[in-house]
C-alpha positions in Angstrom: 0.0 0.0 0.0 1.2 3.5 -0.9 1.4 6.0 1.8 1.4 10.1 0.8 -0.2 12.4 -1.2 0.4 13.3 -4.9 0.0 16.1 -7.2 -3.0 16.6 -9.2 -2.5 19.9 -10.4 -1.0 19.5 -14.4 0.1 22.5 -16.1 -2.2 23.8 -18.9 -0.4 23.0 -22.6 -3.8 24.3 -23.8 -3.6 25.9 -27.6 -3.7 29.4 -28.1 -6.5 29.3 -30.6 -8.6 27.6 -27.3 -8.2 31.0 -25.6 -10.3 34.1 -25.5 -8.9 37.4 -24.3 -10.3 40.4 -22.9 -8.9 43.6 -21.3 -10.4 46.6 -19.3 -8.8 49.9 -18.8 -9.0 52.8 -16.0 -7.1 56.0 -15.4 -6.8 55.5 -12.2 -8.6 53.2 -9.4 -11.2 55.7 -8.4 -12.8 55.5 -12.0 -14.9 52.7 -13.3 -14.7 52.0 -16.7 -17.2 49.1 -17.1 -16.0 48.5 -21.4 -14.5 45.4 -22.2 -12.0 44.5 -25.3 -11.2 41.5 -27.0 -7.8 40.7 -28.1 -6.9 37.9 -30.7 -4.7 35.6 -29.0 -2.8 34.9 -31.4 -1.6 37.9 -31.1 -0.8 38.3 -27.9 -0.2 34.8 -26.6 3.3 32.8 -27.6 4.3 29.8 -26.6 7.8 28.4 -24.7 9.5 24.9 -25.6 11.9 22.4 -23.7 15.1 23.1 -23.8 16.7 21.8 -27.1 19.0 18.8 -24.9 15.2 17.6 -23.2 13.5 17.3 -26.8 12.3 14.0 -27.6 15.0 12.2 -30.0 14.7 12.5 -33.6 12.4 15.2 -33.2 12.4 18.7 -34.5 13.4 21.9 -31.7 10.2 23.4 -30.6 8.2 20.3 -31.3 7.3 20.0 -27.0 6.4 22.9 -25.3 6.8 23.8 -21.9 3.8 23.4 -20.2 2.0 26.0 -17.9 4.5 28.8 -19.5 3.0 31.2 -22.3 4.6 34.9 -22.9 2.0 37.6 -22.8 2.6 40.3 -25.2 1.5 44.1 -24.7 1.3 45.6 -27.9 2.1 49.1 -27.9 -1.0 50.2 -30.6 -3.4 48.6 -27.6 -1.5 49.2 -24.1 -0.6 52.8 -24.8 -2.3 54.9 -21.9 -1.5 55.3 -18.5 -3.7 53.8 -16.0 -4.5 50.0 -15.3 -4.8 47.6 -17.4 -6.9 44.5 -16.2 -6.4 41.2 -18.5 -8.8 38.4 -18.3 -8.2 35.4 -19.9 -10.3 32.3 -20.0 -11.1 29.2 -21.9 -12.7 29.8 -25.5 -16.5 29.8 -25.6 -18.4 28.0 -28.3 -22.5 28.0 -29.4 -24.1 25.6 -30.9 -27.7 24.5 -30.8 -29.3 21.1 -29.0 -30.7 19.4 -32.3 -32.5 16.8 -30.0 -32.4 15.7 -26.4 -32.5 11.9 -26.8 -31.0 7.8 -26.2 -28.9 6.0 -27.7 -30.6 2.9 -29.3 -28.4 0.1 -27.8 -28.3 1.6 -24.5 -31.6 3.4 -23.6 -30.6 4.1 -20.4 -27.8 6.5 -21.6 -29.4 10.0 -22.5 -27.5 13.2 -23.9 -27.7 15.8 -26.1 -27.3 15.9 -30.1 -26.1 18.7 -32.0 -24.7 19.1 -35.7 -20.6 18.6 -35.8 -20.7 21.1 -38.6 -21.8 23.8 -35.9 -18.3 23.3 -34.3 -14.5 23.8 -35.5 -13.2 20.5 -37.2 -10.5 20.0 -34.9 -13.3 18.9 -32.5 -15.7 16.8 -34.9 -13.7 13.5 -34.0 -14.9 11.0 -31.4 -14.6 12.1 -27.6 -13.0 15.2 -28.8 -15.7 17.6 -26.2 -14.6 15.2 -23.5 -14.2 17.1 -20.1 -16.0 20.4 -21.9 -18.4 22.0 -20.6 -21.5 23.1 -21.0 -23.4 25.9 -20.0 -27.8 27.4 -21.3 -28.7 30.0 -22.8 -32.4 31.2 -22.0 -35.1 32.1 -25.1 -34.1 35.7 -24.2 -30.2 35.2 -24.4 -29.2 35.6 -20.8 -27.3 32.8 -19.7 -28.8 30.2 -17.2 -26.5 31.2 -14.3 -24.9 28.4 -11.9 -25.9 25.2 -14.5 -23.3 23.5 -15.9 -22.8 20.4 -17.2 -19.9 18.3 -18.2 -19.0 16.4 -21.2 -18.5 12.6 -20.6 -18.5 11.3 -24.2 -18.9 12.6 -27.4 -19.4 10.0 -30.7 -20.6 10.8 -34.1 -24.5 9.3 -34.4 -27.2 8.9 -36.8 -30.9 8.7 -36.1 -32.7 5.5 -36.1 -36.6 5.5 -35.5 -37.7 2.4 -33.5 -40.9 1.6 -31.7 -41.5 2.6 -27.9 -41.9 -0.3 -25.5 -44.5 -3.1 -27.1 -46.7 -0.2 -28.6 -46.7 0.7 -32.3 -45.2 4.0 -31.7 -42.0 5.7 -33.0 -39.4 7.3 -30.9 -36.3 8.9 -32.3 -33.1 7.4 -30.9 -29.5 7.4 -31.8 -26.6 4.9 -32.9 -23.4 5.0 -33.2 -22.0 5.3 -36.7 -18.3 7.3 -37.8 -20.0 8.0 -41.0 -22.8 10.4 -39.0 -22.4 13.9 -39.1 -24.0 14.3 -35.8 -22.5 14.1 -32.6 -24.3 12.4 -29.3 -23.3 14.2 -26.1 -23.5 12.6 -22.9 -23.8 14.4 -20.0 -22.7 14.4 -16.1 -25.0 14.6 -14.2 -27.9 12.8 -15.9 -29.0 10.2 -14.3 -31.5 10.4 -11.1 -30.4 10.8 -7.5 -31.4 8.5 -5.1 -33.3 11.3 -2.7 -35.4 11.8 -6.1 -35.2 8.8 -8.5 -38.8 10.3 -10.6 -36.8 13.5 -11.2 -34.1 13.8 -14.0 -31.5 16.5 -14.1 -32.3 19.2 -16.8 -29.5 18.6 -19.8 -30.9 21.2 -22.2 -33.9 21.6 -24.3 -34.0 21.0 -28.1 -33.3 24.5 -30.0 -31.7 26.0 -26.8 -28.0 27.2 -27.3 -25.5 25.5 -25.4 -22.0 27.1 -24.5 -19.5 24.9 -24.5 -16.0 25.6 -23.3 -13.0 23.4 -22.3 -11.6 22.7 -18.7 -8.1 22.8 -20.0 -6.9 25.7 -17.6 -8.8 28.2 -14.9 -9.4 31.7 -15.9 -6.5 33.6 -15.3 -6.9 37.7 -14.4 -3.8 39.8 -14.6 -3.4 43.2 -13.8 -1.0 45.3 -15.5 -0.1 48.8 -14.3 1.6 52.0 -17.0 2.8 54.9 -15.0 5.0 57.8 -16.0 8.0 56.4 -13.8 9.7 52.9 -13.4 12.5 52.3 -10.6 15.0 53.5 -12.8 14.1 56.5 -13.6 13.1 57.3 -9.9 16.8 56.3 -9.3 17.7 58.5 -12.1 16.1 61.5 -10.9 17.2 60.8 -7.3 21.1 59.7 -7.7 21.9 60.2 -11.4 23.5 63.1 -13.6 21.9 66.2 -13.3 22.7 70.0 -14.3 22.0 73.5 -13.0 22.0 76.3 -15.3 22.2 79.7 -12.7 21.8 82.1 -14.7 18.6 80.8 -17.4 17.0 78.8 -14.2 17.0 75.5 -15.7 17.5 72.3 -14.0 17.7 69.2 -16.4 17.8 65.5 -15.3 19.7 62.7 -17.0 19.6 58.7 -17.7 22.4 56.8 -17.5 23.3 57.3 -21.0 23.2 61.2 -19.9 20.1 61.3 -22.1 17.8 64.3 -20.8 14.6 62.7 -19.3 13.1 65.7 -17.0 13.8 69.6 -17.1 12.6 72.1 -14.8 12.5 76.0 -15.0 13.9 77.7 -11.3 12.7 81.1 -10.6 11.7 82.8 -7.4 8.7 84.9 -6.4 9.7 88.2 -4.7 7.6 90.7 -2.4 6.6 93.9 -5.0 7.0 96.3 -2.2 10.4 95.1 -0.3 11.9 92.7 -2.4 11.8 89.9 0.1 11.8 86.4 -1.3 8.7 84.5 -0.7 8.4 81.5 -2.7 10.8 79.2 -4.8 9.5 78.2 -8.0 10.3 74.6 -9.6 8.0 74.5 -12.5 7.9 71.7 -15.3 9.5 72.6 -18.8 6.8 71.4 -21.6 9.6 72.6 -24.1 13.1 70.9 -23.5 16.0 72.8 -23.9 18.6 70.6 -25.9 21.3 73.2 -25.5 21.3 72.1 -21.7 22.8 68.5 -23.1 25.0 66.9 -20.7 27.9 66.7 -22.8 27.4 70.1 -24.1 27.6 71.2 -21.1 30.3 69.5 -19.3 33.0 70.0 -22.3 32.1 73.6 -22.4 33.5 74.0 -18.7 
């Protein structure tokens, strides 16, 4: 017997084109800015590989990705403004329609949904392909059917067979199993009757009600980006780098560390009309830099 506990968590190698991404931006955090953005993520969303020495033999470089490790880009057309930045991103949402709510014919007791496999991207019209999704209700008016949500168990491609109900001459629709069908038979968890209640059946969608379906390959992810005027650097820059006085125009300019001018200030005084007297000292932001005040033009002029 084995004793101790063992991870269950397993990084997300989900694909990019599985992803939706949305943004929000503020000014600042005492304005609320309720518009949301999308953002392809294909453009924004990269992936990172195993290093070349843990690649599987005779396979190509970047042929394994590292799992759980995706670069997030901030293009500079989109994230441009200062203020805050919140990204949301979350597993990609797909509708489709409940073509029938239904059995399959061999096993009667196994009830799901139907829908068409040409309502859904071909990389997910195979067999078992929705497995783990899941699925989510729309009502007649749009508004989705908050806190119901059901999960994919299997997923097979079907074709409708009409056989009689019981010993009674009537038809009922049901469903078998055929890789030819271009429907796809979705069965559901949870489906079957509870104990407590073994008359009632949990509600797996309607026919002509839009489903959402979305995969379970990763939990949406919210990140919050911040742009302000000054990094760490340029606080230190201001605080302990290069900077110049000029006494007699009043101009006191700021340098990076490649004595590049990154802030300039006029100095001037405000004086009593009557006595003279000093009463304020002025440092006022320059909106028009002064390039005559560069460093080097300055220090080999001494």
């Amino acid at each position: 017997m084995a004793i101790g506990n063992y991870g269950i968590v397993r990084p997300s190698d989900v694909d990019v084109n599985n992803i939706n991404v949305y943004y929000n931006y503020t000014p600042n955090r005492e304005t609320l800015t309720p518009e949301i953005y999308s953002l392809n993520a294909n453009e924004v969303l990269t992936y990172n590989y195993l290093p070349a020495d843990e690649q599987l033999v005779a396979v190509n470089a970047n042929a394994n990705i590292l799992e759980g490790l995706y670069n997030l880009l901030l293009p500079a057309t989109v994230f441009n403004q200062l203020g805050i930045y919140t990204i949301y991103l979350k597993p990609k949402v797909i509708p489709t329609v409940v073509i029938d709510c239904s059995v399959l014919s061999s096993l009667p007791s196994v009830k799901g949904i139907v829908i068409d496999m040409n309502s859904i991207p071909s990389n997910l019209q195979g067999n078992n392909a929705l497995q783990g999704f899941r699925i989510e209700y729309l009502n007649s008016d749009g508004t989705k059917l908050r806190n119901v949500v059901r999960y994919v168990v299997t997923s097979n491609k079907v074709v409708p067979v009409s056989e009689n109900v019981g010993n009674t001459s009537q038809k009922a629709i049901r469903y078998r199993f055929d890789d030819s069908g271009t429907l796809i038979f979705l069965q559901l968890t949870p489906s079957s009757s509870s104990d407590v209640k073994p008359n009632v059946t949990p509600f797996i969608g309607n026919p002509g009600q839009t489903i959402l379906m979305s995969n379970t390959f990763f939990s949406p992810l919210v990140i919050e980006v911040e742009l302000v005027q000054n990094t760490i650097n340029t606080l230190a820059n201001i605080l302990a780098g290069d900077q110049v006085k000029d006494v007699q125009q009043g101009i006191l300019t700021y340098y990076d560390e490649n004595k590049i001018i990154t802030n300039q200030f006029n100095l001037f005084e405000i004086k009593d009309d009557v006595t003279n007297v000093p009463l304020y000292e002025v440092k006022e932001v320059r909106t028009n830099i002064d390039t005559s005040q560069a460093f080097d033009a300055v220090t080999n002029g001494l």
